[in-house]
C-alpha positions as CSV (number, residue, x, y, z in Angstrom):
1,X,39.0,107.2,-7.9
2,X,37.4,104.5,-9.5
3,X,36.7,100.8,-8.8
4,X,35.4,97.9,-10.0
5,X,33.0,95.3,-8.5
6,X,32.2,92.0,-8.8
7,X,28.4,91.1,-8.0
8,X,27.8,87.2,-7.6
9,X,24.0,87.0,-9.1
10,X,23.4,83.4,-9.2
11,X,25.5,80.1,-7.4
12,X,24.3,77.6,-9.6
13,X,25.0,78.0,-12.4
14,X,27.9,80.3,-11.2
15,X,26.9,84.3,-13.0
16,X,29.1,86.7,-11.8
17,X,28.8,90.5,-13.2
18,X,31.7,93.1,-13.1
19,X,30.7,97.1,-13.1
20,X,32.7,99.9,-13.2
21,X,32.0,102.6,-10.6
22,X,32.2,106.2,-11.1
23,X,32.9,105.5,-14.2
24,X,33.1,109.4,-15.1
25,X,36.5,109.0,-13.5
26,X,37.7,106.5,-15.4
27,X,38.9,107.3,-19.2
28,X,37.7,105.0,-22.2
29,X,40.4,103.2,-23.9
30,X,39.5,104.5,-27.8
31,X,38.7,100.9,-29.5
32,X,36.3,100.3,-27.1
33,X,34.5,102.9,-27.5
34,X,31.7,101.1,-29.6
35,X,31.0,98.7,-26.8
36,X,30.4,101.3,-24.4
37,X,28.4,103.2,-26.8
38,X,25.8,99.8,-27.7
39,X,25.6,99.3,-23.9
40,X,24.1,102.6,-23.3
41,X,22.1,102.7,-26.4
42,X,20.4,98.9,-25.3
43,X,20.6,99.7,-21.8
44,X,21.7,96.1,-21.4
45,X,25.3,94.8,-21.0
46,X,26.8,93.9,-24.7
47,X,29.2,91.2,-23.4
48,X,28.2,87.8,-22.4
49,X,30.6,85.3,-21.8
50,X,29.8,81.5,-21.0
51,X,32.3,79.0,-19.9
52,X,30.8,75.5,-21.3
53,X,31.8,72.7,-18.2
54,X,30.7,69.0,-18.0
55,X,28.6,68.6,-14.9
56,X,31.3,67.3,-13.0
57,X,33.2,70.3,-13.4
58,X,31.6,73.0,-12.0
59,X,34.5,73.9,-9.7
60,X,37.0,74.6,-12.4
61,X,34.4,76.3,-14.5
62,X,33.6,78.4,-11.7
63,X,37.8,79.5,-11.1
64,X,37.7,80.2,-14.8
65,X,34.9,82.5,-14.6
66,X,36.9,84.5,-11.6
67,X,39.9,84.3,-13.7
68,X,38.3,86.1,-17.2
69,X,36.4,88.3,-14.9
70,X,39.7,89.3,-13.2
71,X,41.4,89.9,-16.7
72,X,38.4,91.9,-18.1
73,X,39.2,94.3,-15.5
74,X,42.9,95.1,-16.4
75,X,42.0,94.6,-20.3
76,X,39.4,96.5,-20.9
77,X,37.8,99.0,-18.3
78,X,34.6,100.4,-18.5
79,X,33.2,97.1,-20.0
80,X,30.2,95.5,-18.3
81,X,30.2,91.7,-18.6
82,X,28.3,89.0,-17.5
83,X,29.6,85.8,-17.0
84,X,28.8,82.5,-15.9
85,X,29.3,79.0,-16.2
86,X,27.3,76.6,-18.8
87,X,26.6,72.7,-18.1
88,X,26.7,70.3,-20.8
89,X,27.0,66.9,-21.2
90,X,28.3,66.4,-24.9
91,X,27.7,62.8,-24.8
92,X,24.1,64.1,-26.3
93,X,25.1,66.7,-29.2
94,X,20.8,67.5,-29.7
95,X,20.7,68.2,-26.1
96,X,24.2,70.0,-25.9
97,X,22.4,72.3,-29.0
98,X,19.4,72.7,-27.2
99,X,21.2,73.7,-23.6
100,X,23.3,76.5,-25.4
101,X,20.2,77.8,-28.0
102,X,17.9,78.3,-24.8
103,X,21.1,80.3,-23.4
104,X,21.2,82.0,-26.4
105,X,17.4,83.3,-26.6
106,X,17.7,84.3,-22.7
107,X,20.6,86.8,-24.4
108,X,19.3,88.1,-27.6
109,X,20.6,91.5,-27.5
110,X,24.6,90.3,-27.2
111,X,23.6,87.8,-29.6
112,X,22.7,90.6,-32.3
113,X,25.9,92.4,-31.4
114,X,28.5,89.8,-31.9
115,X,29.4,90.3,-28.3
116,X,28.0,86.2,-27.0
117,X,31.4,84.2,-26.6
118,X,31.4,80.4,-25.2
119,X,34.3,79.4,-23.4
120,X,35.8,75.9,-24.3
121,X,38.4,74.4,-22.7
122,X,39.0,70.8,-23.5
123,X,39.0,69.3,-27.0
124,X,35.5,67.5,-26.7
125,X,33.4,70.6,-25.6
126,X,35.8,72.4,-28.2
127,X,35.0,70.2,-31.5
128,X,31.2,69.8,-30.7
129,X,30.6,73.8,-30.1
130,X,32.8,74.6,-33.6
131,X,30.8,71.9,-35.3
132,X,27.7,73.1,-33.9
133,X,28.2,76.9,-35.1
134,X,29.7,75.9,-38.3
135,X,26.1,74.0,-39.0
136,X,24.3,77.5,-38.0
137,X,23.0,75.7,-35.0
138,X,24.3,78.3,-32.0
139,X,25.0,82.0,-32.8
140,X,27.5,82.4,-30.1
141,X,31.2,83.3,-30.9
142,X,33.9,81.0,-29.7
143,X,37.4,81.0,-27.4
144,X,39.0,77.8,-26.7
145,X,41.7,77.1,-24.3
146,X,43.6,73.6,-25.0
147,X,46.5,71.3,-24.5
148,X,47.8,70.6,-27.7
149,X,47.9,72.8,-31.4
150,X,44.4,73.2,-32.7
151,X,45.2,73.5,-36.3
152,X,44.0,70.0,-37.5
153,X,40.7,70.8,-35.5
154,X,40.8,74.2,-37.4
155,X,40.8,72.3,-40.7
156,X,38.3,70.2,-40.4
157,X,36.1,72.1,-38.6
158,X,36.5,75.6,-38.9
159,X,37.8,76.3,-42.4
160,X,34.4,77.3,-44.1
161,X,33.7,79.9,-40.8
162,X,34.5,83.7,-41.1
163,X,38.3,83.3,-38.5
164,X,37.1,86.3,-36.6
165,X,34.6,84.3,-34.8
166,X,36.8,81.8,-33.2
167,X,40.1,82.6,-31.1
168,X,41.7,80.9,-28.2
169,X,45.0,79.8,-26.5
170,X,46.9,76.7,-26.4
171,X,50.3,75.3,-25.1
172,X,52.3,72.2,-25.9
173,X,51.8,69.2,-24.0
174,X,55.2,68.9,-21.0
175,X,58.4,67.4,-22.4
176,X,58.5,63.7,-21.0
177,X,62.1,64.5,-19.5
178,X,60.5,67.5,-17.5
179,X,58.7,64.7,-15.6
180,X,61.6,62.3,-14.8
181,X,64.2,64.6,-14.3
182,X,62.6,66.8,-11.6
183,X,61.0,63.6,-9.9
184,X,64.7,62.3,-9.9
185,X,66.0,65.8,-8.5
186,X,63.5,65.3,-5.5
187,X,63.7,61.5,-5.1
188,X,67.1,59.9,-6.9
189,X,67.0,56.8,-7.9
190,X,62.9,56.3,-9.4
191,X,62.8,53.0,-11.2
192,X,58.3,53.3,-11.5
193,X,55.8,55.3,-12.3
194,X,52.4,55.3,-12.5
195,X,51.0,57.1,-15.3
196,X,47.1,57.7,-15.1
197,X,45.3,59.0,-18.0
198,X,42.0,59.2,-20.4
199,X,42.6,56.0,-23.1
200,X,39.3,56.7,-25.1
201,X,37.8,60.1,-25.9
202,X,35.0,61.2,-27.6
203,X,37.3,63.5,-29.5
204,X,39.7,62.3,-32.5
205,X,41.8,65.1,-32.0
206,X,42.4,64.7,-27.8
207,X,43.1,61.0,-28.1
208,X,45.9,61.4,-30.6
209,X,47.3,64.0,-28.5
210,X,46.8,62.2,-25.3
211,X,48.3,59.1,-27.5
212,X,51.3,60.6,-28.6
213,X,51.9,61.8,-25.3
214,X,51.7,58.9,-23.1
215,X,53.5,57.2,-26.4
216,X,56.6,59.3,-25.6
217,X,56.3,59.9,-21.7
218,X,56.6,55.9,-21.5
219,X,59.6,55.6,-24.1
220,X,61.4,58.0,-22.7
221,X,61.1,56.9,-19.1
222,X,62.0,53.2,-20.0
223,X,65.2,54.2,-21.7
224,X,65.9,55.7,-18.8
225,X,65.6,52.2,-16.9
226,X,62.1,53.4,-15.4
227,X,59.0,51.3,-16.1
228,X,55.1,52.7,-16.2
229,X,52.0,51.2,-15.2
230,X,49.7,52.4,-16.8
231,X,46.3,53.3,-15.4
232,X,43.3,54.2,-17.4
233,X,40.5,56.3,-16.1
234,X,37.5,58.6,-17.8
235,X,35.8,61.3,-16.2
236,X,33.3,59.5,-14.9
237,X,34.9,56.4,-13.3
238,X,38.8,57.8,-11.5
239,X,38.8,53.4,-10.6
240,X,40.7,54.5,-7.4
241,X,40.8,51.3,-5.9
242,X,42.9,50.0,-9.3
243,X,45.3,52.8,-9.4
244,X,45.8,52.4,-5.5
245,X,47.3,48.6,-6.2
246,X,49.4,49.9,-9.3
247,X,50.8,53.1,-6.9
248,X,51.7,50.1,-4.5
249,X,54.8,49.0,-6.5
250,X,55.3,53.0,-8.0
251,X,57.9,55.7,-6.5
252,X,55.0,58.6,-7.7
253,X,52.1,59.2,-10.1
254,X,51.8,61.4,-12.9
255,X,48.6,63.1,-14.5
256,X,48.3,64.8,-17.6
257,X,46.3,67.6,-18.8
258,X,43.2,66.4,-19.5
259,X,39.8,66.5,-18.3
260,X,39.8,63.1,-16.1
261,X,42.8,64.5,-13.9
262,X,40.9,67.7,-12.9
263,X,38.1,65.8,-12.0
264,X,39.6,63.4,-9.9
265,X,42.6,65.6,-8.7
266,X,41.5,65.5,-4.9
267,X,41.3,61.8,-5.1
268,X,44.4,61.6,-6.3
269,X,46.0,63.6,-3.9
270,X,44.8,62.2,-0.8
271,X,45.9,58.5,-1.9
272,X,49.4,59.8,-3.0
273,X,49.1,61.7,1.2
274,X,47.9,57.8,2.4
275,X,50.2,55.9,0.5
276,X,53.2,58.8,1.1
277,X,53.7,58.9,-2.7
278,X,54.1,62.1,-4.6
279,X,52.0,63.6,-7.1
280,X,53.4,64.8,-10.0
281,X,50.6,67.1,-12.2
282,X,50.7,68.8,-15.5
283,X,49.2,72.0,-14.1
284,X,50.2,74.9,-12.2
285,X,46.8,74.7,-10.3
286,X,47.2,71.2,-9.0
287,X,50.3,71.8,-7.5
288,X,48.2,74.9,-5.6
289,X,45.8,72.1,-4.2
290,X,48.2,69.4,-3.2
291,X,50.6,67.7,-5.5
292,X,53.7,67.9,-4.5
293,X,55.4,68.9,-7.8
294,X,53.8,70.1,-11.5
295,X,54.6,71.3,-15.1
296,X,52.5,72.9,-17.5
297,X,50.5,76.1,-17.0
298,X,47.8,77.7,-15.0
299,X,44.7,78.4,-15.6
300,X,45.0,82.2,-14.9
301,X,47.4,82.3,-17.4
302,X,44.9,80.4,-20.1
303,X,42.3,82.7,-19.5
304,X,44.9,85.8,-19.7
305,X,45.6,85.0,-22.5
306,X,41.7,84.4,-23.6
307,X,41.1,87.8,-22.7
308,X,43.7,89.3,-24.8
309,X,42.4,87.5,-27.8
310,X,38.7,88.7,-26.8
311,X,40.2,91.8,-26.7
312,X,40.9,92.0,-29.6
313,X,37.9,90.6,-31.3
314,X,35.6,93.0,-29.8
315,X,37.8,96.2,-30.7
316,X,36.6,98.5,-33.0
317,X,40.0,97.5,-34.8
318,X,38.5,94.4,-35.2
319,X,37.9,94.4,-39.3
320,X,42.1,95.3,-39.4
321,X,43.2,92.2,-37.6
322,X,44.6,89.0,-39.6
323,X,43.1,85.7,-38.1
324,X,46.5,84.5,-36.8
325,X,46.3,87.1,-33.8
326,X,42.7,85.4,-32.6
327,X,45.2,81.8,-32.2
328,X,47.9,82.4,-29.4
329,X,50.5,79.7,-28.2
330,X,51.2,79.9,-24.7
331,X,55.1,80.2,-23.8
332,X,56.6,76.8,-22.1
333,X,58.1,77.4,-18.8
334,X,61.4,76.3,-18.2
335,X,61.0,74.4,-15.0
336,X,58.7,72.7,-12.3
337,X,56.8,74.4,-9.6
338,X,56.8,72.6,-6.3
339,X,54.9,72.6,-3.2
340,X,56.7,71.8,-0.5
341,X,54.4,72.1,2.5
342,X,53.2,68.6,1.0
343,X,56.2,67.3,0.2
344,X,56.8,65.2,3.7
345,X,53.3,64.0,3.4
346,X,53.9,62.5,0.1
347,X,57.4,60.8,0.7
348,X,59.4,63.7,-0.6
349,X,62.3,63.6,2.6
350,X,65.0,65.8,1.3
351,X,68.6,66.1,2.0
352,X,69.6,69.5,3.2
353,X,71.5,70.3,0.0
354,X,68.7,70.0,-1.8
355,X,66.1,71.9,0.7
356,X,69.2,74.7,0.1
357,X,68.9,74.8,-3.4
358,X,65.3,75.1,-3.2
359,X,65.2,77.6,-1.4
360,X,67.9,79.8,-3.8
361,X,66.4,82.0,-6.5
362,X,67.4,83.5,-9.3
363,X,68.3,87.0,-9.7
364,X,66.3,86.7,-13.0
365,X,63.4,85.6,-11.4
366,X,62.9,88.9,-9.3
């Protein structure tokens, strides 16, 4: 019987390593082989993964790291990894370069294998670690994880790079009539919203997306006879104390995903518990740590789906594969998750046909 481990080696920055025990028992998977055959020939561990955070961050970094770790396991056993979390502050390109080169020398042995991968999971971090390696400035290979398609990044950054160096996962941004039909299934009768979001970005890519998606969450809702206050924020600065007075005259709040709503997402949630307003997120995650209702995905299911496209680009297949299985669209999901053990807290107060029907599940869903 065999099992795996995980060993915490450092807090700060996070390093966690996974090893395989009695691994005698345990039978390779055949295009792996060459990984396992480089680890005992270096006597080191082939695969290093980073996941590149701001430093106000750290936390999510840190559940991503868990997360890929997790996934390794089920993916691909046998394999030794290391991973850990990376701060940068891309404000400072040179010094974002110089943080991930001095990673890279600490690791020169994956680095000569192919097997270094950074972790990027917003568009800003994304854009400045493809530009960076398509300038022959950081070694590492590349998985992204973002909110939005990442073709028009691919074009203008990325089309001169070999495509089997760059993978990642991505998922449309939530349906504006997602949000204001399940806030009107909880609470009928929702006439404003505040809608908090990142208005200036220091990527071109993120603020068209974010644009076009606060764009149509706002026409949408005021067809509907619901008007949005808008509140602008930036990972640095949540300006609470504004988007308490706007939530004043608001039935709820909504948050895209973005960087700035991660950040802040406890703030968030313990004004919507003070002011009994709910919280509606665009992550699965959120609605784990207090908002009463969300959309979107999780972040176990982004780095699932990271893993299977690392997978793949560390297989001794590798040199077979077309580039269009290193880019994988995450599937929408057809309706809300909810958290009801918050609900009362945040002015959610249900009729009982309605705590009924949540309470019913489909046969499908078993």
């Amino acid at each position: 019987m065999n099992t795996i481990t995980k060993t915490v080696i450092n807090e700060v920055p996070f390093e966690l390593e996974t090893t395989v025990v009695n691994t005698a028992d345990c039978e390779a998977i055949p295009d792996f082989r060459r990984l396992e055959e480089l680890a005992a020939l270096t006597q080191d561990v082939p695969l290093r993964i980073a996941v590149a955070h701001a430093p106000e961050a750290f936390e999510e970094a840190k559940r991503s790291v868990y997360h890929i770790a997790g996934e390794i396991e089920k993916a691909m056993p046998r394999i030794r990894v290391k991973l850990r979390t990376l701060a940068i502050d891309v404000e400072s390109v040179h010094r974002t370069v110089q943080i991930i080169a001095a990673y890279e020398a600490s690791i020169s042995s994956a680095i000569q294998l192919g097997h270094s991968f950074i972790v990027t999971q917003d568009w800003t971090y994304s854009e400045v670690v493809l530009n960076a390696r398509r300038n022959y400035m950081i070694r590492s290979k590349q998985l992204f994880a973002l909110t939005g398609d990442p073709a028009p990044m691919m074009a203008k950054y990325g089309h001169q790079m070999n495509p089997k160096t760059i993978g990642g996962v991505f998922s449309s941004p939530v349906a504006p009539e997602h949000y204001l039909d399940s806030l009107n299934a909880l609470q009928p009768g929702v006439d404003r919203v505040c809608l908090a979001y990142t208005d200036t970005s220091l990527s071109e890519h993120e603020h068209r997306i974010l644009d076009e998606n606060v764009t149509s969450i706002v026409n949408h809702f005021e067809q509907n006879n619901v008007k949005v206050s808008k509140h602008a924020w930036t990972t640095k600065e949540a300006r609470i104390e504004s988007l308490a007075d706007k939530m004043a005259t608001c039935k709820a709040v909504i948050t895209l995903n973005e960087p700035a709503a991660h950040v802040h997402h406890k703030k968030v949630v313990d004004l919507c518990n003070t002011l009994n307003k709910p919280h509606e997120a665009s992550t699965h995650d959120q609605v784990f740590h207090g908002s009463a209702i969300g959309h979107g995905h999780s972040t176990a299911e982004y780095c699932a789906g990271l893993v299977s496209v690392l997978a793949v680009m560390v297989s001794d297949i590798n040199i077979l594969t077309g580039s269009e299985d290193f880019m994988r669209k995450l599937r929408a999901h057809e309706g809300a998750r909810y958290n009801h053990y918050v609900f009362e807290l945040q002015g959610l107060l249900l009729t009982k046909q309605q705590s009924t029907l949540l309470k019913m599940q489909s046969v499908h869903e078993e």
